[in-house]
MMTF fields as JSON, N, C-alpha, C and O atoms, coordinates in Angstrom:
{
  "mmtfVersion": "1.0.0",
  "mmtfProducer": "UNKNOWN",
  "numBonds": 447,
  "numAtoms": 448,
  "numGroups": 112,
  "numChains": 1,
  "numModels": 1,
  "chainsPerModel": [1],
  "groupsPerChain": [112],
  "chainIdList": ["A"],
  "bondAtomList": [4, 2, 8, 6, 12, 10, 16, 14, 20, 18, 24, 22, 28, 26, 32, 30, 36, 34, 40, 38, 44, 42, 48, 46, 52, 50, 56, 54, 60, 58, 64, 62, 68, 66, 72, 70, 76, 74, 80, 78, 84, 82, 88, 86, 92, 90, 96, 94, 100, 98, 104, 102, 108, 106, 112, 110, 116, 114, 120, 118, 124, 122, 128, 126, 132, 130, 136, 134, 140, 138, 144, 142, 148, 146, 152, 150, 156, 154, 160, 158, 164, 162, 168, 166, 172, 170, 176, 174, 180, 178, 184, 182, 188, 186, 192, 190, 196, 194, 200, 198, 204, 202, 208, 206, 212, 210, 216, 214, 220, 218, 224, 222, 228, 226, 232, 230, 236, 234, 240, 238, 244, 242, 248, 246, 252, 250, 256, 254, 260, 258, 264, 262, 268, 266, 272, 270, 276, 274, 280, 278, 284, 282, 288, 286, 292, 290, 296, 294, 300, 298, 304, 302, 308, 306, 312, 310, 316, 314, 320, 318, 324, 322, 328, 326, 332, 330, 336, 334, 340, 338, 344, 342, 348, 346, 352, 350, 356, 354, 360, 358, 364, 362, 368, 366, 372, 370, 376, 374, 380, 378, 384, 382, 388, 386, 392, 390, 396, 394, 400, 398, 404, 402, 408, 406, 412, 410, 416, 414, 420, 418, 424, 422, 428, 426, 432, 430, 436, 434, 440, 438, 444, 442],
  "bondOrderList": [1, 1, 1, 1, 1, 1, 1, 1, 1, 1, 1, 1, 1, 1, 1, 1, 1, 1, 1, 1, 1, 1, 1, 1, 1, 1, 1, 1, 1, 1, 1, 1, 1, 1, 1, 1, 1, 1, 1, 1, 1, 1, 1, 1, 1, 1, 1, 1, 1, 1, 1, 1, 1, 1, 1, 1, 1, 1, 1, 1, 1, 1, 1, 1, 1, 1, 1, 1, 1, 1, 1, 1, 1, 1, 1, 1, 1, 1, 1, 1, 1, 1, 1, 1, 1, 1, 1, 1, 1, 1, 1, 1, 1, 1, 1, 1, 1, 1, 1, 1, 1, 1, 1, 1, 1, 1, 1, 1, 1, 1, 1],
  "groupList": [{"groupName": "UNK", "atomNameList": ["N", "CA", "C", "O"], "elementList": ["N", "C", "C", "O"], "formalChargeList": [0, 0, 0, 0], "bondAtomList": [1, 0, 2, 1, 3, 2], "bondOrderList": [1, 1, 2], "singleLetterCode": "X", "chemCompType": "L-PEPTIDE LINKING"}],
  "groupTypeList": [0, 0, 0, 0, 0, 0, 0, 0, 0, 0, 0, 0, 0, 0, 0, 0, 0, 0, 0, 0, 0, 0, 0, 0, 0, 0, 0, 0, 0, 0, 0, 0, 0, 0, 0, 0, 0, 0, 0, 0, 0, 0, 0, 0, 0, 0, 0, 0, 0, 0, 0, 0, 0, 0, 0, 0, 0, 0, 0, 0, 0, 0, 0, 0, 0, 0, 0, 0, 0, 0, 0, 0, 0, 0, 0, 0, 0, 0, 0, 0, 0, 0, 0, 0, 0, 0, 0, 0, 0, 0, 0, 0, 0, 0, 0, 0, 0, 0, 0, 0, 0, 0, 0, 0, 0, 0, 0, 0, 0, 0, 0, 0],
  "groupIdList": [1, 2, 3, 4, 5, 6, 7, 8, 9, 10, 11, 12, 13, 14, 15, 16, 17, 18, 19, 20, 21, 22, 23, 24, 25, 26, 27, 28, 29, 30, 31, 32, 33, 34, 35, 36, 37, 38, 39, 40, 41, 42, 43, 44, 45, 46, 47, 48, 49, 50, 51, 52, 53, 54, 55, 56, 57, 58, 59, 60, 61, 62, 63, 64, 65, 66, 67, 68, 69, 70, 71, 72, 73, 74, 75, 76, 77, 78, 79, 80, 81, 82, 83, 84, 85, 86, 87, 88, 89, 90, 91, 92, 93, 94, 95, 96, 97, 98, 99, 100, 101, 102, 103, 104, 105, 106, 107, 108, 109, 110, 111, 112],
  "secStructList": [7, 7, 7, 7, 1, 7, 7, 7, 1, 1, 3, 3, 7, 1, 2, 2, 2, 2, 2, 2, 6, 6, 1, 7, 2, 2, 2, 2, 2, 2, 2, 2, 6, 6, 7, 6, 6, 7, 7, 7, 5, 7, 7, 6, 6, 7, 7, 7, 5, 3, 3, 2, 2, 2, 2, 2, 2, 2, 2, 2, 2, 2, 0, 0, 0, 0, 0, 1, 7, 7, 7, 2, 2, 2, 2, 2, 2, 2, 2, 2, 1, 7, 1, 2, 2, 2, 2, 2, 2, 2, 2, 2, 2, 2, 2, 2, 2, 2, 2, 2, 2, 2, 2, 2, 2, 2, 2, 2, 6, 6, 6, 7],
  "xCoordList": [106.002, 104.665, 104.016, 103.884, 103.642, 102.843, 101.554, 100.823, 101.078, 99.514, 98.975, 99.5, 97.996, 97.042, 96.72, 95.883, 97.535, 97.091, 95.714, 95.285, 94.975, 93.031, 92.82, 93.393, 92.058, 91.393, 90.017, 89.683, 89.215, 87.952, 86.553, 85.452, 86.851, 85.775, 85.764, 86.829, 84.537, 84.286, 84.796, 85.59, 84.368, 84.448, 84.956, 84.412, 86.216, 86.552, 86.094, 85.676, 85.954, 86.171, 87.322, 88.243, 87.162, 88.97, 89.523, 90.712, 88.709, 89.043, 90.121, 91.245, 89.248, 90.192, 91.762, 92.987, 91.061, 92.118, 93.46, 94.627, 92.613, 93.992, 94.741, 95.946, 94.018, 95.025, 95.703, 96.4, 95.587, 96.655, 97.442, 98.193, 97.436, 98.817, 99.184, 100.112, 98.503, 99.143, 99.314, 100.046, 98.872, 98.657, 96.756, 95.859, 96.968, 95.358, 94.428, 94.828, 93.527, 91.979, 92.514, 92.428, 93.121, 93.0, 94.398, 94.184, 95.088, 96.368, 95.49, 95.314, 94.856, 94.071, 92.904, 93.221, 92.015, 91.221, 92.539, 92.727, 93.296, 94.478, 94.962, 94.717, 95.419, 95.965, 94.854, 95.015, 93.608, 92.373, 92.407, 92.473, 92.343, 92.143, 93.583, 93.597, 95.186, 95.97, 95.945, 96.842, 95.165, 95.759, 94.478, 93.655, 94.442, 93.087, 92.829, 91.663, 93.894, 93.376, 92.964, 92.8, 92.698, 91.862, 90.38, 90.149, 89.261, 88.2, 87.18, 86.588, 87.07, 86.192, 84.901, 84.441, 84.193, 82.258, 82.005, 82.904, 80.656, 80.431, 79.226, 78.685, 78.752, 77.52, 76.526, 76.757, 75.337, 74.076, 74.437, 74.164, 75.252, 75.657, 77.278, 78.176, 77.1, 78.364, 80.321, 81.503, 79.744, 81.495, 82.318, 82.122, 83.023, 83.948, 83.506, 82.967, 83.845, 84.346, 84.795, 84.389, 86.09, 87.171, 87.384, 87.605, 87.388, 87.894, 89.231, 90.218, 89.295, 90.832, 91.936, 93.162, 90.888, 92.029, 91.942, 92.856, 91.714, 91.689, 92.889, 93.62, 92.969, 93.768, 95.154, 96.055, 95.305, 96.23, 96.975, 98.133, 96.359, 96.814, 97.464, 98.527, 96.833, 97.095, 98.688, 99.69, 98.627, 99.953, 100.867, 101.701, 100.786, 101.732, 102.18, 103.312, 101.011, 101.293, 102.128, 102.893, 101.979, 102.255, 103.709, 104.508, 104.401, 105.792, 106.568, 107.573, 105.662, 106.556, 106.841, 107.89, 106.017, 105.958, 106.615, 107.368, 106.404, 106.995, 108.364, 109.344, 107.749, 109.018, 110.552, 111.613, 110.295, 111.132, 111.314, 111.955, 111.066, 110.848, 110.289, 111.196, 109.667, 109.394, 108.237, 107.552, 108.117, 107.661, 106.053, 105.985, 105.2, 103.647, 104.184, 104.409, 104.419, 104.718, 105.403, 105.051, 106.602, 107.582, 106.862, 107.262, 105.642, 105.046, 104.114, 103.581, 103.349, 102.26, 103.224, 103.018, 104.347, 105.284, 105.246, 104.742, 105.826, 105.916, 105.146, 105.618, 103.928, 102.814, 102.18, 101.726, 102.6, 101.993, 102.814, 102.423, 103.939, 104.938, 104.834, 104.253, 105.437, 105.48, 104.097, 104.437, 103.383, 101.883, 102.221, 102.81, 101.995, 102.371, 103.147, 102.973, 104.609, 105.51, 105.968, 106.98, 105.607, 105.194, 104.418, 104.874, 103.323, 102.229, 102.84, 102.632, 103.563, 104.18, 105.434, 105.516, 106.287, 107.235, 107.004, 107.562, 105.722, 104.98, 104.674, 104.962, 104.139, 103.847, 104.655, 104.761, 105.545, 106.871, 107.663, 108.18, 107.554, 108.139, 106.898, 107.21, 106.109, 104.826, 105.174, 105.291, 105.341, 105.89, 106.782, 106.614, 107.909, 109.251, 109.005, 109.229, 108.611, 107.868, 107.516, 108.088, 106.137, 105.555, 106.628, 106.991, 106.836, 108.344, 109.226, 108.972, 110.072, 110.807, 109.948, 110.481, 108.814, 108.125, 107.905, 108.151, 107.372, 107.417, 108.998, 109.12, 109.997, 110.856, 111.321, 111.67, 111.397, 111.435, 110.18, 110.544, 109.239, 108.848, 109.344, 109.235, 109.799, 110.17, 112.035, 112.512, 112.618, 113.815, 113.737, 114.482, 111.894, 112.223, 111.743, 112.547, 110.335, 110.173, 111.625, 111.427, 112.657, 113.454, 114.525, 115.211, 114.537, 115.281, 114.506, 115.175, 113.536, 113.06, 113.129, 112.557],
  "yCoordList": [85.045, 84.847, 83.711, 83.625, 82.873, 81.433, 81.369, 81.191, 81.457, 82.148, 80.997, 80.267, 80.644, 78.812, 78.582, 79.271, 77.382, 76.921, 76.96, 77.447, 76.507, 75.671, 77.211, 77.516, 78.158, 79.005, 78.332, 77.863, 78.22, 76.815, 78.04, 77.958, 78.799, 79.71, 80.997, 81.564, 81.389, 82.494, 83.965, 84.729, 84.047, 85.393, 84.919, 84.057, 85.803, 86.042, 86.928, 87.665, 87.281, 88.19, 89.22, 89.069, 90.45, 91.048, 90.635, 90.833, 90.112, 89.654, 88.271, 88.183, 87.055, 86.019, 86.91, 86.786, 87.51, 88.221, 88.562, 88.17, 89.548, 89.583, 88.935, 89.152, 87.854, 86.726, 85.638, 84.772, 85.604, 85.242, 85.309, 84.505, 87.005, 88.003, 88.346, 89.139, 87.798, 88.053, 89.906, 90.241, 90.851, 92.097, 92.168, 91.39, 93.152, 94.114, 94.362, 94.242, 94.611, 94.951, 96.488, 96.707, 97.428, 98.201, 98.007, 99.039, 97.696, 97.933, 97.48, 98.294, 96.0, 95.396, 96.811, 97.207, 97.633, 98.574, 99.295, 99.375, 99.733, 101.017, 100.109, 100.424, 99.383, 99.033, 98.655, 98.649, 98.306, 98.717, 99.781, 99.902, 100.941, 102.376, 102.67, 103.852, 102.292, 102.758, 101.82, 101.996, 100.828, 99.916, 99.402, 98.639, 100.051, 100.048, 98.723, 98.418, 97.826, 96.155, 95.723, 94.515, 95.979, 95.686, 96.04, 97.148, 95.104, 96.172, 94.943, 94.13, 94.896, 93.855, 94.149, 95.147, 92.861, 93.412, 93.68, 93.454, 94.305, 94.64, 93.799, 93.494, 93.373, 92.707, 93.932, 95.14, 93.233, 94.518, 95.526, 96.672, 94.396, 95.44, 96.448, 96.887, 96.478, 97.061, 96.117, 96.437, 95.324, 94.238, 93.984, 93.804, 94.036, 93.677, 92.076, 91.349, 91.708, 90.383, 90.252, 90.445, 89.734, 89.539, 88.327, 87.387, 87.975, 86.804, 85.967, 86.643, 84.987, 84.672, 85.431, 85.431, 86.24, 87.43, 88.239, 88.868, 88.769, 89.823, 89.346, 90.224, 88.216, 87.595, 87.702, 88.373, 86.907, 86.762, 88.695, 89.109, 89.023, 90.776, 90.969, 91.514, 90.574, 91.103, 90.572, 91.286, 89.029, 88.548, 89.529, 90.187, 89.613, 90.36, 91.867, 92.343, 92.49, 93.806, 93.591, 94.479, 92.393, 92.037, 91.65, 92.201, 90.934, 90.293, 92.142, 92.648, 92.648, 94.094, 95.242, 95.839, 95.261, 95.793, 95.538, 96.335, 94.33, 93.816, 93.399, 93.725, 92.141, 91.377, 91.79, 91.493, 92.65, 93.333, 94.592, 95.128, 95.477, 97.095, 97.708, 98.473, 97.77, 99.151, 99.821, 99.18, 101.074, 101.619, 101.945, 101.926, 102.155, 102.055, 102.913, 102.121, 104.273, 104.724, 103.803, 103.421, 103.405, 102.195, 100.907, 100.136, 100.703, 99.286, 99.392, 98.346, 100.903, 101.029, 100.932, 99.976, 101.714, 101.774, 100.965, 100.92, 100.034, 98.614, 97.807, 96.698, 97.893, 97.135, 97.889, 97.437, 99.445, 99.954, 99.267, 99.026, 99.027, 99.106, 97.508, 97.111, 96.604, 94.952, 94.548, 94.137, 94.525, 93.603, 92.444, 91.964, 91.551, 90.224, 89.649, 88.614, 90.465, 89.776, 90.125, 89.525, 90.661, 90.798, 89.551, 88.964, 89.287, 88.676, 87.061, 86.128, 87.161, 85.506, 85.24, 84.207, 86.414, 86.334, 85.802, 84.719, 86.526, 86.242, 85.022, 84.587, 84.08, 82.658, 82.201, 81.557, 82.429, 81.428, 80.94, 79.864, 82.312, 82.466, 81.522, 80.481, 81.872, 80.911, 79.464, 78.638, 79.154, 77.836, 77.385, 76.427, 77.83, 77.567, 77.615, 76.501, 78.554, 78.26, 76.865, 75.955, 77.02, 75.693, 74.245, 73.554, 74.111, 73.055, 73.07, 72.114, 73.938, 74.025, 73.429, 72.744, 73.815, 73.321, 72.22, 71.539, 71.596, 70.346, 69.203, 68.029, 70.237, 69.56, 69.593, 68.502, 70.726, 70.665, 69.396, 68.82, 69.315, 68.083, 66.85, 65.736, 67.202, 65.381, 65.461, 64.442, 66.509, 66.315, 65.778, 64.976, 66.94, 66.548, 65.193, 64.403, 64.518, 63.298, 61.935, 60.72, 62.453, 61.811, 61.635, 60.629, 63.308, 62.86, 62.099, 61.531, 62.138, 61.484, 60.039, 59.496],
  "zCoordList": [114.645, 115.192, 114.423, 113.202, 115.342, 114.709, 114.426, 115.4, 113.442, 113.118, 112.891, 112.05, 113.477, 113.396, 111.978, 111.395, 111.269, 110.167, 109.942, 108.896, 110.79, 110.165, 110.691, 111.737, 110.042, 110.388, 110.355, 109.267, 111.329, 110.472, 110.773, 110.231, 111.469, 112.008, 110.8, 110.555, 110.105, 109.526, 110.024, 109.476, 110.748, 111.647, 113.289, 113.98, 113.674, 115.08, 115.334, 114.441, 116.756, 117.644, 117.479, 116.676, 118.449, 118.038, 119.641, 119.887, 120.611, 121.245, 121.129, 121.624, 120.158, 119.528, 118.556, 118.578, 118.04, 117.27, 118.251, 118.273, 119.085, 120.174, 120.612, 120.74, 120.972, 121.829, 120.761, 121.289, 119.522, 118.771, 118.333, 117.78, 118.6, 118.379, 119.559, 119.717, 120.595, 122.232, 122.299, 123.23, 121.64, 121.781, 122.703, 123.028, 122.733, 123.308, 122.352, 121.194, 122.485, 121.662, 120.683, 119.475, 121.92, 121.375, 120.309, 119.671, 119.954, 119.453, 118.186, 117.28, 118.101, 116.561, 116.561, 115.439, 116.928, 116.404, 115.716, 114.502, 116.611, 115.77, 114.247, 113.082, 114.564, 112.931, 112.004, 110.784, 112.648, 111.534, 110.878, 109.655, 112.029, 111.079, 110.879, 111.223, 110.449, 109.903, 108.878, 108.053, 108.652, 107.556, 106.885, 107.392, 105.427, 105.012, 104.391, 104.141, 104.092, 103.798, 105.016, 104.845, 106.14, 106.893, 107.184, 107.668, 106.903, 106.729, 107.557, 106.846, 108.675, 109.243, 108.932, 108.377, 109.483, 109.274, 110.319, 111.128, 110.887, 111.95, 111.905, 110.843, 113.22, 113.48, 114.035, 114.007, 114.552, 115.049, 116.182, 116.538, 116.573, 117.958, 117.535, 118.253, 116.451, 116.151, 116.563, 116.686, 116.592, 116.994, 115.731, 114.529, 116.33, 114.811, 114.517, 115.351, 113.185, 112.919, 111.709, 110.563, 112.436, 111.409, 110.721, 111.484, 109.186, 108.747, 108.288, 107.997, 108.232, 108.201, 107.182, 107.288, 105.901, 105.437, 106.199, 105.665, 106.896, 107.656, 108.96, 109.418, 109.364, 110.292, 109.638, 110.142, 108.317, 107.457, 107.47, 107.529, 107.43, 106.895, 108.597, 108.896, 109.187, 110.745, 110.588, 110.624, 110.392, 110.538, 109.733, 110.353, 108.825, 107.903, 108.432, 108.349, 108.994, 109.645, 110.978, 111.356, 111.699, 113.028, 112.478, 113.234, 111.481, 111.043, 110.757, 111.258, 109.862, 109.595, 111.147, 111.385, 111.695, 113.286, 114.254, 114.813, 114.595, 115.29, 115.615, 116.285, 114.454, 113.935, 113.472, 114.021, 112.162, 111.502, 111.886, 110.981, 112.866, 113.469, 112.145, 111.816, 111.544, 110.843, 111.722, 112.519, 111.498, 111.846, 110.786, 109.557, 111.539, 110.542, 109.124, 108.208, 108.776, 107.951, 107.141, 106.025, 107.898, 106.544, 106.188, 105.315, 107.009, 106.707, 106.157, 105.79, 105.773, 104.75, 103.726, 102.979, 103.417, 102.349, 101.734, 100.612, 102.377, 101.923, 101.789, 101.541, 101.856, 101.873, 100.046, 98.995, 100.72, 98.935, 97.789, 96.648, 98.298, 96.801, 96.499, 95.489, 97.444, 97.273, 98.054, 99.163, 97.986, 98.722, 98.593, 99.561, 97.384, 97.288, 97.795, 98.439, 97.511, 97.777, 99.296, 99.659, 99.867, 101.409, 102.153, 103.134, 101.593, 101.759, 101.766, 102.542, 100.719, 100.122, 101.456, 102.12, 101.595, 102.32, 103.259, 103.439, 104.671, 105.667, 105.71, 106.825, 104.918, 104.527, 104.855, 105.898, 103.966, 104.094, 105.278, 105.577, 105.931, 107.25, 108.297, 108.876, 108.336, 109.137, 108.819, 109.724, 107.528, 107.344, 107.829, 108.584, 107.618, 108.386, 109.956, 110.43, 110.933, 111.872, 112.176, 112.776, 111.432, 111.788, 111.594, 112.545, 110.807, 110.372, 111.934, 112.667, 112.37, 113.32, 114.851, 115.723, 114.845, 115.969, 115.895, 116.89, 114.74, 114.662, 114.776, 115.127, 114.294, 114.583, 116.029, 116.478, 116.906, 118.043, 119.129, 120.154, 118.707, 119.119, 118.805, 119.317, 118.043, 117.595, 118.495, 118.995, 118.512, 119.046, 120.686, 121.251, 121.528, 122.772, 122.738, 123.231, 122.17, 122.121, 121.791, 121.806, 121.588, 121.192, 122.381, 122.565, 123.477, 124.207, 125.53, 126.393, 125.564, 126.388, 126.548, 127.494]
}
């Protein structure tokens, strides 16, 4: 999952939130309340808003879920025991990502 380098905005939506993980509203409320490094602010009207750690954590929950199958139980696990090095891993991988896309542009610009 390719998570947008420039986070430039303070606070999203969980609407924005959603559609960067291409999941639903409700799936980002559920891993709020299973995953307590997630802790958005709420505005007057009660809305979430989430900031780019809060995005960042999403990715990381979204790479262990998804990505890798664990299941929520094995991905709090693992989130209790290695955080960091979870956290660092996720990066890395976003990097490499980003790298490959860029190289895939430059390959189709090339066959053209």
């Amino acid at each position: 999952m390719l998570i947008p380098k420039n986070l430039t905005k303070l606070y999203y939506s969980i609407g924005e939130v959603a559609e960067m993980f291409h999941v639903n509203t409700s799936l980002i409320r559920f891993w709020e309340k299973e995953f307590k490094l997630i802790q958005p602010k709420k505005n007057r009207k009660g809305n979430r808003m989430f900031t780019p750690k809060d995005i960042e954590s999403f990715a990381v929950i979204y790479h262990l879920l998804k990505e890798r199958g664990f299941t929520i139980e094995g991905a709090k696990k693992k989130l209790k025991e290695n955080k960091a090095e979870t956290f660092n891993s996720t990066e890395v991988i976003n990097k490499l990502l980003y790298v490959k896309a860029e190289l895939e542009k430059i390959k189709s610009q090339l066959n053209n």
